[in-house]
C-alpha positions in Angstrom: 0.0 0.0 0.0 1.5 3.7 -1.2 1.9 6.1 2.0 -0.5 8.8 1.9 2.2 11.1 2.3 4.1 9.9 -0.5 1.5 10.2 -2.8 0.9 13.4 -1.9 3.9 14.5 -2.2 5.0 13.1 -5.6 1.3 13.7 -7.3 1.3 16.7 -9.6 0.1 19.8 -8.6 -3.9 20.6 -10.7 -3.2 23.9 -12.5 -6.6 26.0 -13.3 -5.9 27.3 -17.3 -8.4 29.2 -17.2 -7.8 31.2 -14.0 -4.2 31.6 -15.5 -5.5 32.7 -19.1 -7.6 35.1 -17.1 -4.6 36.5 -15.3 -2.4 37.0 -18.5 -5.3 38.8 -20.0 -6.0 41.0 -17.4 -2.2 41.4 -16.8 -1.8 42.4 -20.6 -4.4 44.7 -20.6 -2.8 46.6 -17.8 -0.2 46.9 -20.2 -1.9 47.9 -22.9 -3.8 51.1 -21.1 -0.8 52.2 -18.8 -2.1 52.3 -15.4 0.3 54.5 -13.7 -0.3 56.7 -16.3 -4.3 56.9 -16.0 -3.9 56.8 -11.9 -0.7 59.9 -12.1 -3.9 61.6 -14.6 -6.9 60.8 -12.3 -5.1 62.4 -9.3 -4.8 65.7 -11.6 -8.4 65.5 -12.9 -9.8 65.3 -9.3 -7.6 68.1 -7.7 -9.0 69.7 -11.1 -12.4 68.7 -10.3 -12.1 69.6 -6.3 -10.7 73.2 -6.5 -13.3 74.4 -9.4 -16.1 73.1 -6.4 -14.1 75.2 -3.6 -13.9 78.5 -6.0 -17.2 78.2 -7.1 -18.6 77.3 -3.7 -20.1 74.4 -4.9 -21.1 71.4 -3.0 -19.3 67.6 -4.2 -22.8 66.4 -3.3 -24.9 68.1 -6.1 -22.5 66.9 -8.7 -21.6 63.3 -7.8 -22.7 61.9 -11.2 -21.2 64.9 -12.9 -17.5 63.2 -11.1 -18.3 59.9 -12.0 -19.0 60.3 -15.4 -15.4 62.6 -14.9 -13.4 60.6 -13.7 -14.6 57.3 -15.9 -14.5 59.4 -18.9 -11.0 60.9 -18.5 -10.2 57.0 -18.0 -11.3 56.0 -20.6 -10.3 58.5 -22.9 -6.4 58.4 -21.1 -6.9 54.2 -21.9 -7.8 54.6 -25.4 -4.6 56.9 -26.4 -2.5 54.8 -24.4 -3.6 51.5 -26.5 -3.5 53.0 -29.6 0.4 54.2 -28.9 1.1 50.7 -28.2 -0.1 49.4 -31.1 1.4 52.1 -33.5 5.1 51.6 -31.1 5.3 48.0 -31.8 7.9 47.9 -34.2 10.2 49.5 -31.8 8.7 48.7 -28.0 10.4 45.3 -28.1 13.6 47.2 -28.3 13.1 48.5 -24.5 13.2 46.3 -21.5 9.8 48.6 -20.1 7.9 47.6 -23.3 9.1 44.5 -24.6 6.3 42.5 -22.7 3.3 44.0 -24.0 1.0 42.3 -25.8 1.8 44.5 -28.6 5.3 42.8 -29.0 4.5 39.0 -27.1 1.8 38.4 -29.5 -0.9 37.7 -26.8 -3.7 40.1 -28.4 -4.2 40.2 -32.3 -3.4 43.6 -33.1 -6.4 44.2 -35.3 -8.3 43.7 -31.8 -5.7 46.0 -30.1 -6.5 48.5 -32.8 -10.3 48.1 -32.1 -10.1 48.3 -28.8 -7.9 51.9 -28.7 -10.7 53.1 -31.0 -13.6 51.9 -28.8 -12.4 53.0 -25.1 -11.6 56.3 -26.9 -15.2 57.3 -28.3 -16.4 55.9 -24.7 -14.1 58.5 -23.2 -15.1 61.2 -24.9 -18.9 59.8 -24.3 -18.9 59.9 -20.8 -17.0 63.2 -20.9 -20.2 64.7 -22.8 -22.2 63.8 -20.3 -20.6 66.2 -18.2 -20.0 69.2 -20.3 -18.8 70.0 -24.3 -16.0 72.0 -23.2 -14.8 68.9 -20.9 -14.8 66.5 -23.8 -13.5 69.0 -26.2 -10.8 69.6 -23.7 -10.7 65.0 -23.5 -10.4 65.0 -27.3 -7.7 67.9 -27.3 -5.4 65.8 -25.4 -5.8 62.6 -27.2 -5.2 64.0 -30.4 -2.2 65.9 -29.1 -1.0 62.4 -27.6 -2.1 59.5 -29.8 -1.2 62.2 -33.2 0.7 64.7 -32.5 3.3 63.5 -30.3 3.2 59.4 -31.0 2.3 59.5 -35.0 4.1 62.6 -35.4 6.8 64.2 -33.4 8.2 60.8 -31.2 10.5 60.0 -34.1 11.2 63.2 -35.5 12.7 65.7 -33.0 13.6 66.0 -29.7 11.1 68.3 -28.8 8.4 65.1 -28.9 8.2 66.0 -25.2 7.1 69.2 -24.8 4.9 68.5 -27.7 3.9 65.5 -25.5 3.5 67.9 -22.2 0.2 69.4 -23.5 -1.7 65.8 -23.1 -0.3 65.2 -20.2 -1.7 68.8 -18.8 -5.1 68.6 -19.9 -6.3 66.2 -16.7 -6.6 69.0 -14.7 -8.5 71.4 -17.1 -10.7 68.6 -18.0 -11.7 68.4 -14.1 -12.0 71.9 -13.7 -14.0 72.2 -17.1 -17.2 69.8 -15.5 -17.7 71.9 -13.2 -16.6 75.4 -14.6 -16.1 75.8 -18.3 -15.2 79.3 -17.6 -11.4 78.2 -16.2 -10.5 80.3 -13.9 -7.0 81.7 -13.7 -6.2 79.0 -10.6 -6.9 76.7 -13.6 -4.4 77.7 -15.9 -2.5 77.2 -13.7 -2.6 73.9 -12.5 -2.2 73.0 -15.9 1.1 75.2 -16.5 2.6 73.0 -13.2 1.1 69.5 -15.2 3.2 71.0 -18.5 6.3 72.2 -16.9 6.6 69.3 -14.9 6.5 66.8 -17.7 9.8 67.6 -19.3 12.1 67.2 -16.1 10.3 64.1 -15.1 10.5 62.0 -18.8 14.1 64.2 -19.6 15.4 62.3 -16.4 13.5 58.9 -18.0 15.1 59.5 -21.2 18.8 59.3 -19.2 18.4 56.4 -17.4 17.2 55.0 -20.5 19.3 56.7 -23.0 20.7 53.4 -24.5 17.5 51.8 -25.0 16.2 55.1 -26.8 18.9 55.1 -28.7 18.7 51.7 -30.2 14.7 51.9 -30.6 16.5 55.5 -33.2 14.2 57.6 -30.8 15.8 61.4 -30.7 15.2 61.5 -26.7 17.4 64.7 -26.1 20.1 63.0 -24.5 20.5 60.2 -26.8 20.4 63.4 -29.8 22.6 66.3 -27.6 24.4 64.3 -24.1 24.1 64.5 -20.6 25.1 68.0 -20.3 22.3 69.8 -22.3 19.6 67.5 -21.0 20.6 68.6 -17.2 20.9 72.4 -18.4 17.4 72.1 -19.7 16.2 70.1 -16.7 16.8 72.8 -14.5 15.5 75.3 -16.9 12.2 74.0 -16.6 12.6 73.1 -12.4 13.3 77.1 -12.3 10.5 77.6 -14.7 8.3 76.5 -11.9 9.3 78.2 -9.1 7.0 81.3 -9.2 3.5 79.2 -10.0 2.9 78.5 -6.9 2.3 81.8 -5.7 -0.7 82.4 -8.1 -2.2 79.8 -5.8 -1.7 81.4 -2.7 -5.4 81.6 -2.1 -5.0 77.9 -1.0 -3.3 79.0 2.1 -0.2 79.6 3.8 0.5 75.7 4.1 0.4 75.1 0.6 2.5 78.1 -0.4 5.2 77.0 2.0 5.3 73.0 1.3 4.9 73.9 -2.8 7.7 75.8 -2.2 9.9 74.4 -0.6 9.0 71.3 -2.7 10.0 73.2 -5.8 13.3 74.5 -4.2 14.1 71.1 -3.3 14.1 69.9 -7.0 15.7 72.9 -8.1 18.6 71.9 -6.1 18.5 68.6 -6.6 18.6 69.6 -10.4 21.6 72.0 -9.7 23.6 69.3 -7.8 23.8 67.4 -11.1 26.6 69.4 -12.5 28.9 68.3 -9.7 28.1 65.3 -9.7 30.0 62.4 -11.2 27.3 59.8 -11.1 25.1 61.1 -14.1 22.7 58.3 -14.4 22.8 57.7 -10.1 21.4 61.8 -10.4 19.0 61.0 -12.9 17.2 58.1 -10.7 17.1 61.1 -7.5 15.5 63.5 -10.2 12.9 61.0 -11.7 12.0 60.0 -8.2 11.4 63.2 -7.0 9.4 64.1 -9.7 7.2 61.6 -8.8 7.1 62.4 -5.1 6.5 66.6 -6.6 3.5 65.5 -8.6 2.3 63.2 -5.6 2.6 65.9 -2.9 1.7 68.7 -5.1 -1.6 68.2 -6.2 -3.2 66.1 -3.4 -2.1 68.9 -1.1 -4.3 71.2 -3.5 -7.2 69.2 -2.1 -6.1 68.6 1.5 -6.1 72.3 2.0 -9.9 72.9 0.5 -11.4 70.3 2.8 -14.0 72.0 5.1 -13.1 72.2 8.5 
């Protein structure tokens, strides 16, 4: 007679295909729509969203559908561009160790359904953002077309500007917020969306560094990968010092915000000015893509933090 134990320990192991399958799929689609980049975009929306409530002294409660239909719309709409760069990238994403495992490249998702799919989530986007108002969804549309034409179809292999030109997309989120509640945009909306498109450049510059190789090989004309090191950090800081004096047209957020946005964006400025003495140039871009990160993180929640009713 076999011992239980031995049997048990010898038998193989009953692997569920189907959950698996369902994993890969959901894992490649997670690829496919960029989910740091739609959560980074959602925070912006909302502050967006928030602060056009506080100056117009409106209550959240009278427009929670008017923030759903927000915040899924800007989703959606951030989704759809996202998919339809991956599927126009794939000749070049399995170049780069970030995007060699999307489905794009692996094969896992026919691209005609790819294609499809971009198409689809975008139109829902801009749906959902009509249900809050036109100049929402026209603001939506805006930055799709700047990011899935402009900057992916057009400028991304062409010139090393690609990221500015990419920096209006990426500042939209917080108009389109603003916009569902007030198409008006006030001034503390222009802004917010001035901090979203000066902070872009710094934060995919540094990117482009730690990944200069990569870029290089995939013949994308990053700046560094076109110009060096040296230029890329000169114009780093250009753009850190750029955003020094924004802050203070917020100042009617409060003392607390003025001081911590400050002191936030003296912090990177310094940070950006250390990298000319020191040796370590990829080292100093990891610190200056990190804190970009924490900026953007501390930055904009704090814009809503300081508007909650006491």
């Amino acid at each position: 007679m076999n011992n239980p134990r031995t049997v048990e320990s010898t038998s193989s192991p009953v692997i569920n295909h189907s959950a698996v399958s369902e994993s890969s799929l959901l894992a490649d689609i997670k690829r496919l729509i960029k989910v740091g980049i739609i959560n980074s975009n959602l925070i912006t929306t909302f502050a967006g969203f928030w602060l056009a409530l506080y100056f117009t002294d409106t209550s959240f409660l009278d427009h929670w559908q008017t923030f759903i239909m927000t915040m899924v719309g800007t989703a959606f709409i951030i989704a759809g561009g996202c998919i339809l760069n991956n599927w126009y990238d794939r000749d070049i994403d399995h170049v780069m160790s970030r995007t060699k495992t999307r489905p794009t490249v692996t094969g896992t998702i026919a691209l005609s359904h790819i294609k499809t799919m971009g198409i689809v989530v975008s139109v829902l986007g801009f749906v959902f953002l009509l249900f809050t108002t036109i100049e929402a969804a026209l603001l939506g549309a805006f930055g799709w077309f700047v990011y899935v034409v402009l900057y992916t179809m057009w400028s991304k292999r062409r010139y090393t500007i690609n990221t500015v030109i990419g920096s209006f997309s990426g500042a939209v989120p917080p108009l389109i917020g603003w916009a569902a509640i007030d198409p008006g945009l006030q001034l503390e909306a222009l802004i917010m969306f001035l901090i979203m498109f000066i902070w872009q450049p710094p934060h995919f510059l540094a990117l482009a560094m730690k990944k200069k190789d990569e870029y290089k090989a995939a013949n994308i004309p990053m700046l560094p990968v076109v110009h060096g090191f040296e230029i890329t950090k000169r114009q780093i800081v250009v753009y850190i010092a750029c955003l020094l004096p924004l802050p203070i047209y917020l100042a009617s957020l409060g003392t607390v915000f003025l001081t911590i946005s400050l002191i936030m964006t003296f912090g990177w400025l310094a940070l950006g000015i250390a990298g000319f003495v020191m040796k370590n140039d990829l080292k100093w871009a990891n610190w200056m893509f990190l804190y970009s990160l924490l900026y953007l993180t501390v930055i904009f929640p704090l814009m809503v933090i300081v508007t909650i009713p006491y």
